[in-house]
C-alpha positions as CSV (number, residue, x, y, z in Angstrom):
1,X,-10.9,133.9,75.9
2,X,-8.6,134.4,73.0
3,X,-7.6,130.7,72.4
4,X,-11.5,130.1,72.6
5,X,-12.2,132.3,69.9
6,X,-9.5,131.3,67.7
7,X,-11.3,128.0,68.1
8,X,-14.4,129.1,67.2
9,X,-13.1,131.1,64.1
10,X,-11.2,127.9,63.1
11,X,-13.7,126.1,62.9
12,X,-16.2,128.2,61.2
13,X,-13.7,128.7,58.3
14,X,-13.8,124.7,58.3
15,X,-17.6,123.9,58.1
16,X,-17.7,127.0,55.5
17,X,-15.1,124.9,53.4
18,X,-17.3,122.3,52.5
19,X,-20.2,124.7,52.6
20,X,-18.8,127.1,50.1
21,X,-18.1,124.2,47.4
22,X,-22.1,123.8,47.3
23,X,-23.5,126.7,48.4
24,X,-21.9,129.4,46.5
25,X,-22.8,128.4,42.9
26,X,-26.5,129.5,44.1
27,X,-25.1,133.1,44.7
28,X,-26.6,134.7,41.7
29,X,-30.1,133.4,42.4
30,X,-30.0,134.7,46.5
31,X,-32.2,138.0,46.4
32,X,-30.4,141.6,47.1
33,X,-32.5,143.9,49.4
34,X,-32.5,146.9,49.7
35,X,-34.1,149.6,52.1
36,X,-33.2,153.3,53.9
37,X,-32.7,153.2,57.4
38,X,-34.3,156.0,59.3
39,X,-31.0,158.0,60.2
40,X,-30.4,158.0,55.9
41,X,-28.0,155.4,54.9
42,X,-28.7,152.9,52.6
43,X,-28.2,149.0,52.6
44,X,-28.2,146.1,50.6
45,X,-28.4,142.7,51.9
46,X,-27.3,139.6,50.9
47,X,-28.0,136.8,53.2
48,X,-26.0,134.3,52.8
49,X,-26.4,131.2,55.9
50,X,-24.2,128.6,54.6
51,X,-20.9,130.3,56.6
52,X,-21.9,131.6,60.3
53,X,-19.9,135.2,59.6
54,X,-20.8,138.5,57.7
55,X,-18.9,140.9,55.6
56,X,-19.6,144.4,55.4
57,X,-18.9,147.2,53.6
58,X,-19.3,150.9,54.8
59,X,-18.6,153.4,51.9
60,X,-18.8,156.9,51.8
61,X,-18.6,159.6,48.7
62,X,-15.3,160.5,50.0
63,X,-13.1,159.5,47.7
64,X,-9.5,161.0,46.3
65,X,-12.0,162.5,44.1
66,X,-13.2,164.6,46.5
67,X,-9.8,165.2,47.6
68,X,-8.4,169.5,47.5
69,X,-6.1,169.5,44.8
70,X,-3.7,171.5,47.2
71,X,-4.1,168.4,49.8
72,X,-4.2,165.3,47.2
73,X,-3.9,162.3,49.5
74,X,-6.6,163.8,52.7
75,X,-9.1,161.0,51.7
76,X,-6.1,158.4,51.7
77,X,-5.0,159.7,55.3
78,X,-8.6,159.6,57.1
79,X,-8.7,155.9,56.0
80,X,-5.0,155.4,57.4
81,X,-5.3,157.1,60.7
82,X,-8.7,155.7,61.1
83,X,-6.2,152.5,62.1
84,X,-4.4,153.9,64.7
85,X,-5.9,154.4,67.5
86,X,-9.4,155.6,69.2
87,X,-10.6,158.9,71.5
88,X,-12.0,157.9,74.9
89,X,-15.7,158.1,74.7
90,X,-19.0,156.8,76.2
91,X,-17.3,155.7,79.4
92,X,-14.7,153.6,77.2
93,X,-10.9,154.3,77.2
94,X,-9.0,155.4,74.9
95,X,-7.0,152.6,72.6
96,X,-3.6,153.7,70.5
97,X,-3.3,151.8,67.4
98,X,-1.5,148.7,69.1
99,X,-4.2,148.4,71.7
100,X,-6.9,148.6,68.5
101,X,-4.8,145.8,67.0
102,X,-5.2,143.5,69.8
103,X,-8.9,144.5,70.5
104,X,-9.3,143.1,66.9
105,X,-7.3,139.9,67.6
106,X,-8.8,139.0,70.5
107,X,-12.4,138.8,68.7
108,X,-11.0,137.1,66.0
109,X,-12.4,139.7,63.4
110,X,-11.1,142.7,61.5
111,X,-12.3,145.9,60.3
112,X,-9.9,147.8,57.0
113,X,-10.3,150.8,55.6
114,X,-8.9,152.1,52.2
115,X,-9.7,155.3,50.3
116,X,-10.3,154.6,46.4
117,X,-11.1,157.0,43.3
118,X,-14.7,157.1,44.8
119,X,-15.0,156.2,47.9
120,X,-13.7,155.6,51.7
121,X,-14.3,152.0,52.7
122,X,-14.6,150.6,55.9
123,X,-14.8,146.7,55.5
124,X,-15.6,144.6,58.3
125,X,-15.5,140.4,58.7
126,X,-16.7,138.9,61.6
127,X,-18.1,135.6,63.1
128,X,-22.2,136.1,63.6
129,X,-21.8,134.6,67.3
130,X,-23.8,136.6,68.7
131,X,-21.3,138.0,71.7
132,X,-18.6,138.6,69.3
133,X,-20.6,140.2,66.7
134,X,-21.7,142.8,68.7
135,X,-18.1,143.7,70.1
136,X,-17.0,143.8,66.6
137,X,-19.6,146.4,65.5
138,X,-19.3,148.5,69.1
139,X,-15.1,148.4,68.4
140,X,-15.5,149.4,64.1
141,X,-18.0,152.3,65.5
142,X,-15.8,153.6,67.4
143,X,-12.7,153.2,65.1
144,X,-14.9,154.6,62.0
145,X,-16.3,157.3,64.5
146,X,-13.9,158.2,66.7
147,X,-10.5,157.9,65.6
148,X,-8.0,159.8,67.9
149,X,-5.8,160.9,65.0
150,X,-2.5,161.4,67.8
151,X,-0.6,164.5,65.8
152,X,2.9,162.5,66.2
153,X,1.5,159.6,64.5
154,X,0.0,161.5,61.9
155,X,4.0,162.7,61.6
156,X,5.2,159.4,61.1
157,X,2.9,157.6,58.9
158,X,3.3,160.7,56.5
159,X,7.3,160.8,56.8
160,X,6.7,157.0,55.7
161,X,4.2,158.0,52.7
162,X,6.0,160.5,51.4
163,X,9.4,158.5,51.4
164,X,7.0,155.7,49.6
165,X,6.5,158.3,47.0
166,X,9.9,159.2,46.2
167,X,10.8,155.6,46.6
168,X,8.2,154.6,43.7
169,X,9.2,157.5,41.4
170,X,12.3,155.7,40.4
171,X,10.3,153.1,39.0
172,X,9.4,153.6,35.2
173,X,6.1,151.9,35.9
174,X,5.2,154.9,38.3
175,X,6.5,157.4,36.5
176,X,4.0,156.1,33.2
177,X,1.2,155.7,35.7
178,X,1.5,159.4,36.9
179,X,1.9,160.9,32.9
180,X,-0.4,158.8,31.7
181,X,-2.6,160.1,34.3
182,X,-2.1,163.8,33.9
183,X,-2.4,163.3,30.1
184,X,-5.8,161.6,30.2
185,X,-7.4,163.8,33.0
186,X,-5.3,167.3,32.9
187,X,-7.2,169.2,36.2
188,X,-9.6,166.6,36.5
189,X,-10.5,165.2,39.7
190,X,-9.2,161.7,39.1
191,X,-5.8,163.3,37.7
192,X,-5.1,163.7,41.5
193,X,-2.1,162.2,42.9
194,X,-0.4,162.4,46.5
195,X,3.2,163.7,46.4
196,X,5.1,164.7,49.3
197,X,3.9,168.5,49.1
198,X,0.6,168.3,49.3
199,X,1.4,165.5,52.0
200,X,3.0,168.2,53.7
201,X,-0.3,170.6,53.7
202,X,-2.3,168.2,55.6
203,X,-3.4,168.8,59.2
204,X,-4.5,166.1,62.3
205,X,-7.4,169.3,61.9
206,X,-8.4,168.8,58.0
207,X,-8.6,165.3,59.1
208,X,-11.2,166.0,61.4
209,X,-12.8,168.5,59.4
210,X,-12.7,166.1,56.5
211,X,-14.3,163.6,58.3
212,X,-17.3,166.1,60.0
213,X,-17.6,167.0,56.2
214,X,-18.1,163.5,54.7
215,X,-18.7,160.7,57.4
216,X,-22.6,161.4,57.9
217,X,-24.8,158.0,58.6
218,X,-27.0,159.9,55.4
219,X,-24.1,159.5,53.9
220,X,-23.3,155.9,54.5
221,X,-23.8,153.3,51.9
222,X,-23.9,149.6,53.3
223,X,-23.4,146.4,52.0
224,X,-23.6,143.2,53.8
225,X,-23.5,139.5,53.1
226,X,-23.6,136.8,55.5
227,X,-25.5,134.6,57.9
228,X,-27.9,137.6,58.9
229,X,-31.4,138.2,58.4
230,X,-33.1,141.7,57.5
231,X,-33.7,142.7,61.6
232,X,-30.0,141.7,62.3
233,X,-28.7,144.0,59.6
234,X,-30.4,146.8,60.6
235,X,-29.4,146.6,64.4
236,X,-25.7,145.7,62.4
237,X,-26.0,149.1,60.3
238,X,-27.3,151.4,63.3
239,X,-24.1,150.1,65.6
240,X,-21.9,150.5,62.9
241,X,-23.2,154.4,62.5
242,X,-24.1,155.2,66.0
243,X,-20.6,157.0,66.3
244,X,-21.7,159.5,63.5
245,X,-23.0,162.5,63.2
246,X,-26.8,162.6,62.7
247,X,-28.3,165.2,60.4
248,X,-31.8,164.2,61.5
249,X,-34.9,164.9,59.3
250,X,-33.3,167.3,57.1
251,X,-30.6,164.9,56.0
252,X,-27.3,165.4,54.4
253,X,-27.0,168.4,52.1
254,X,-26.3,167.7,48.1
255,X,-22.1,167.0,47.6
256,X,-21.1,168.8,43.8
257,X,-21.4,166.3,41.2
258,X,-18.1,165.7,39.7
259,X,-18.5,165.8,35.8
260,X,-17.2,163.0,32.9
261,X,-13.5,164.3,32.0
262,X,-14.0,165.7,28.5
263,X,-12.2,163.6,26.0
264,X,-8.7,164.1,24.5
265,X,-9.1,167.2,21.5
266,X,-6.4,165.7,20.1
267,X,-3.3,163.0,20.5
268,X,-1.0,163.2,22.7
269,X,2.9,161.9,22.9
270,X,5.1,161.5,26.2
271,X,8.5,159.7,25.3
272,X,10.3,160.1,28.9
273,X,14.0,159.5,29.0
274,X,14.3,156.9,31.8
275,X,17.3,154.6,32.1
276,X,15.5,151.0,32.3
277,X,16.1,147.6,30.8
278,X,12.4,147.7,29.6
279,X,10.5,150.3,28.3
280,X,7.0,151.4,29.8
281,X,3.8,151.7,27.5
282,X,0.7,153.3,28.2
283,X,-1.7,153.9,25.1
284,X,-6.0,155.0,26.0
285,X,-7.8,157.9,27.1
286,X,-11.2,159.0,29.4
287,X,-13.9,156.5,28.7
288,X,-17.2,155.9,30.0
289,X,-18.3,155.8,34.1
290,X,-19.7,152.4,35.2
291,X,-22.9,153.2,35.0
292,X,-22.7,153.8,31.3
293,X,-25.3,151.2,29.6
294,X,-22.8,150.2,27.4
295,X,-20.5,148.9,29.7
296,X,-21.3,144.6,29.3
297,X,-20.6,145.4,25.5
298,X,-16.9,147.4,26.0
299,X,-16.1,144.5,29.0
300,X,-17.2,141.7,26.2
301,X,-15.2,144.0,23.3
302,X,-12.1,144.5,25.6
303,X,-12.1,140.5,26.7
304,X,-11.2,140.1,22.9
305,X,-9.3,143.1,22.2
306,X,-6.9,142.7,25.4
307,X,-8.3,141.1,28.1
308,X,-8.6,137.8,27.3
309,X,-4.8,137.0,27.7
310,X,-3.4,134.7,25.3
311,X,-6.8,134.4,23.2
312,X,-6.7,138.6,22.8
313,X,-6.0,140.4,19.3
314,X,-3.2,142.0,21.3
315,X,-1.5,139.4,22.2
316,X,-1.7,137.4,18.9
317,X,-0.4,140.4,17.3
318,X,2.2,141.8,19.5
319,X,3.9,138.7,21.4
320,X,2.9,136.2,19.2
321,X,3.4,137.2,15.9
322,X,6.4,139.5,16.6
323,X,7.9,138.7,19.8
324,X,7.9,142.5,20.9
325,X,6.8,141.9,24.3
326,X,5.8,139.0,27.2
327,X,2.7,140.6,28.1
328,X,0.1,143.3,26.9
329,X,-3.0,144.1,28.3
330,X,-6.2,146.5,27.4
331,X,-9.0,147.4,30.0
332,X,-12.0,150.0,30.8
333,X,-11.4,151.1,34.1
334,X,-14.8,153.1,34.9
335,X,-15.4,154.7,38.0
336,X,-18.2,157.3,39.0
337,X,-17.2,160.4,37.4
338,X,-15.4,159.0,34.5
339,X,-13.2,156.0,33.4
340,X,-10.3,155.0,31.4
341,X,-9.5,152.7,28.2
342,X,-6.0,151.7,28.7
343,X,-3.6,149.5,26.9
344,X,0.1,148.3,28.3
345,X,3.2,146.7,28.0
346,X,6.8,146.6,28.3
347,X,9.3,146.0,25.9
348,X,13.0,146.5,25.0
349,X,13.7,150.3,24.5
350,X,15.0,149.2,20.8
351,X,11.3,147.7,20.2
352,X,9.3,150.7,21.6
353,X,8.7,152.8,18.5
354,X,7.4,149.4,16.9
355,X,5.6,148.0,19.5
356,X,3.8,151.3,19.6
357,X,3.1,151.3,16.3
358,X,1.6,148.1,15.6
359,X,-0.7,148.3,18.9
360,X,-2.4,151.0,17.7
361,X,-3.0,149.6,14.5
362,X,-4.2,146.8,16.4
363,X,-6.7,148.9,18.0
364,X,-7.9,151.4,15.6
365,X,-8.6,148.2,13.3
366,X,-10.8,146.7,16.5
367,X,-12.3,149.8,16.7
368,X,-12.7,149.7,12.9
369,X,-14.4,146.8,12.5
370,X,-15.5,145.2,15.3
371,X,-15.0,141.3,16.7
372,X,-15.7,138.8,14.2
373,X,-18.6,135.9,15.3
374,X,-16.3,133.4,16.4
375,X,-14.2,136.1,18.5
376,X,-17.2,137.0,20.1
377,X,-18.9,133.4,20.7
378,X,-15.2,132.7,22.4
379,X,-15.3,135.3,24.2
380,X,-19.0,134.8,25.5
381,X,-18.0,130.9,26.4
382,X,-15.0,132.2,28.6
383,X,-16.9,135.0,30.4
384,X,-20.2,133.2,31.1
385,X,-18.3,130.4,32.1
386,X,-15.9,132.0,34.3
387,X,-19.2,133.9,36.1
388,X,-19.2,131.4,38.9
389,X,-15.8,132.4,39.9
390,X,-17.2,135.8,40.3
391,X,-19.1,135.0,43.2
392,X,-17.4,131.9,44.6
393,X,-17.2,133.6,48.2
394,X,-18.7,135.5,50.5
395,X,-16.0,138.5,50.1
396,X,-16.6,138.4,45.9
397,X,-19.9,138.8,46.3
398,X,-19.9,141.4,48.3
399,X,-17.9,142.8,46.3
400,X,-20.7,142.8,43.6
401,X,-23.2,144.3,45.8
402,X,-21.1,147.2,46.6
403,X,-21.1,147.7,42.8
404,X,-24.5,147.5,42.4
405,X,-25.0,149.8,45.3
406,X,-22.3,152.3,44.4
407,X,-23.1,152.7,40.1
408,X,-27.2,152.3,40.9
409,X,-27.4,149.1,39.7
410,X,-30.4,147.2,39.7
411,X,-31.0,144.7,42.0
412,X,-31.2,141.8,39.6
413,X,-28.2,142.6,37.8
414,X,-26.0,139.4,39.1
415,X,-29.1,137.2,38.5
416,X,-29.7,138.6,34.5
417,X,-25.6,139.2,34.2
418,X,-25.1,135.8,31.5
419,X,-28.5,136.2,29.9
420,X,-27.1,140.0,29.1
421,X,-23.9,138.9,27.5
422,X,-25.0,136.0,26.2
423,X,-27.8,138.8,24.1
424,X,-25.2,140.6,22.5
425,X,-24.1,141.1,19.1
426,X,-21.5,142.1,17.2
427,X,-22.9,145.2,16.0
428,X,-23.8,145.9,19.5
429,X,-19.8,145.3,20.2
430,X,-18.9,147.3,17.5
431,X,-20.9,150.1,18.6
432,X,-20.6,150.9,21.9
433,X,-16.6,150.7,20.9
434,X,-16.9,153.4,18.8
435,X,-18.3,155.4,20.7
436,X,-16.5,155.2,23.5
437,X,-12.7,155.3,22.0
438,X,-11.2,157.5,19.5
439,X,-7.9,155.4,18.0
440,X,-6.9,159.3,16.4
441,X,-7.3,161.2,19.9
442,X,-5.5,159.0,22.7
443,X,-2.5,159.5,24.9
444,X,0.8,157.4,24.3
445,X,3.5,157.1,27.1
446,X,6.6,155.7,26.3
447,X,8.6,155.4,29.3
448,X,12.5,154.1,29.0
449,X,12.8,154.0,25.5
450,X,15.7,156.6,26.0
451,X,17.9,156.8,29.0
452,X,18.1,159.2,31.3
453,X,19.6,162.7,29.8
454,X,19.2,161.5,26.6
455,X,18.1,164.0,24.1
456,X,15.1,163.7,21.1
């Protein structure tokens, strides 16, 4: 049975090869759906025939942002034991984690889950052979369900995080990450981070109760795309949720919004002795959440600011001109409740103060003045251009549903995404930069410019 499948697989992913070259440039043009299912959860639907398989993603507003600041790291650990192993149930053994992993190889599909800012994700990819298809959902049910959370798993899979952590804090790159972080969000939720003590606090129990909490199918957000049609994703979505709790007509209670973090009152400085042959930049501040209508005009802005690679203002002006570093990049990272503007680099601990200097006169003259016309007709070419490549797969678009599906999107959105750039202006650039950063009130991290015990 295995060797069969494997077959089958193979040779889905080699029809879908020749499939995907003409098929996928249609992508923006094939219609989103969306509906409620009785039990709550939502869906969006892509369908997608050319490839006989479907990806899904599950997501629930269980984030690290939802995470207790004493336990930063719970919504990270339901997603990791969700892996490793399943409760008898239903008249259906019990599987440990290595049992689970063969289960999955045998159908020749996989299910992955991952905990993000906003949300726990439960991805699943499977062949739409009918047989298989439905073993996949029945074993993700039960995984996303009924995990078995054994305690001396739990034991060692946190032993191994939290000797991650101290690992990675004797990188300078993690130790900017983590200041940069505090300095930007303070007690915010997404100022959260895991460390070994808060590690420590969590219980096989506040798993459990976590999940009761947050796994609800009124909860659920769903995403599919693939070779199914609007009944098949509904019987999909049902198996995929029969293993949750059901709240029934009265639905799932109201979770606390989680509020925009306020922006910086002032500027703030971190130079952190670090012995390091490169020093560690981090330059930004709290910006906008994706939903934020400005949001095409920052991604278009920050394409010429910092994100366009060698083409960027940034680059010109700090490796090209100068030589102070290989690489620096700028970027919005929205989420839900709030996002971020950052701006990196590395560069010899000799270089820092300059480096630092002359980026933010870089970007307080952006912010200033906007992108000229030609800046912005290059930077139109390259992003409308490169749209395709946004949606070449099934896994990219889905990808872009889930966006849609988790920022309130509307449907249309892929389909009207060129006409939208292509519509704006300089002033509209200009703007929406301006109000979003604040060149006078950001945070600046300078890590390894100093070694260790060095003094100011």
């Amino acid at each position: 049975m295995f060797r069969t499948i494997k077959k089958i697989a193979a040779g889905a992913l080699l029809v879908g090869a020749g499939g995907l070259f003409y098929a996928q440039s249609a992508f923006a043009l094939l219609p989103i759906e969306h509906w409620t299912q009785p039990g709550g959860a939502q869906v969006w639907l892509v369908q997608s025939p050319a490839i006989p398989m479907v990806d899904v993603q599950v997501d629930f507003d269980a984030g690290s942002r939802r995470d207790p600041p004493a336990q930063a790291g719970l919504a990270g650990a339901a997603a990791l034991m969700s892996a490793k192993g399943v409760r008898a149930a239903g008249g259906e053994a019990a599987l440990d984690e290595n049992q689970l992993g063969e289960a999955w190889a045998d159908l020749g599909a996989s299910l992955d889950a991952g905990a993000g800012r906003d949300a726990l994700s439960f991805s699943l990819r499977s062949l739409t052979q009918a047989d298989l298809l439905d073993r996949a959902v029945r074993l993700a049910a039960r995984q996303i369900g009924e995990p078995s959370d054994p305690g001396d798993v739990w034991q060692r899979e946190r032993a191994r995080w939290q000797a991650s952590i101290r690992e990675a804090d004797t990188k300078p790159g993690v130790v900017a990450g983590k200041a940069f972080a505090q300095a930007i969000y303070g007690d915010h939720a997404y100022g959260l981070r895991p460390t070994a003590e808060t590690l420590e606090r969590i219980t096989v129990a506040d798993l459990r109760a976590w999940r009761a909490q947050y796994l609800q199918r009124c909860r659920a957000r769903v995403a599919i795309v693939g070779a199914v049609d609007r009944a098949r994703a509904q019987q999909l979505v049902d198996g995929l949720l029969a293993r949750l709790p059901d709240q029934g007509a009265q639905g799932c209670a109201a979770l606390p919004d989680i509020p925009p973090a306020p922006p910086l009152a002032k500027a703030v400085e971190d130079d952190i002795p670090f012995t390091s042959a490169q020093a560690h930049v981090l330059i930004g501040g709290p910006s906008a959440p994706r939903s934020d209508p400005d949001f095409l005009a920052l991604l278009v802005g920050n394409h010429i600011l910092g994100g366009g690679g060698f083409t960027s203002r940034l680059t010109e002006q700090v490796r090209e001109k100068r030589g102070l570093t290989y690489s620096v990049f700028s970027q919005f990272a929205p989420g839900l409740s709030a996002g971020a503007f950052i701006v990196g680099l590395e560069t010899r601990p000799d270089q820092a103060a300059e480096a630092v200097k002359i980026t933010r006169d870089v970007v307080a003259r952006f912010v200033a003045d906007g992108p000229t016309e030609a800046e912005l007709r290059a930077a139109k070419d390259n992003l409308i251009g490169g749209f395709a490549l946004r949606i070449d797969s099934n896994r990219k678009l889905l990808g872009n549903v889930v966006n849609i599906a988790r920022n309130g999107l509307p449907l249309d959105y892929l389909e009207h995404w060129s006409e939208r750039v292509e519509a704006l202006t300089a002033a509209d650039v200009r703007a929406a930069i301006q109000r979003k950063l604040q060149p006078d009130r950001m945070a600046t991290i300078i890590v390894g410019a100093r070694p260790a015990g060095a003094k100011p």
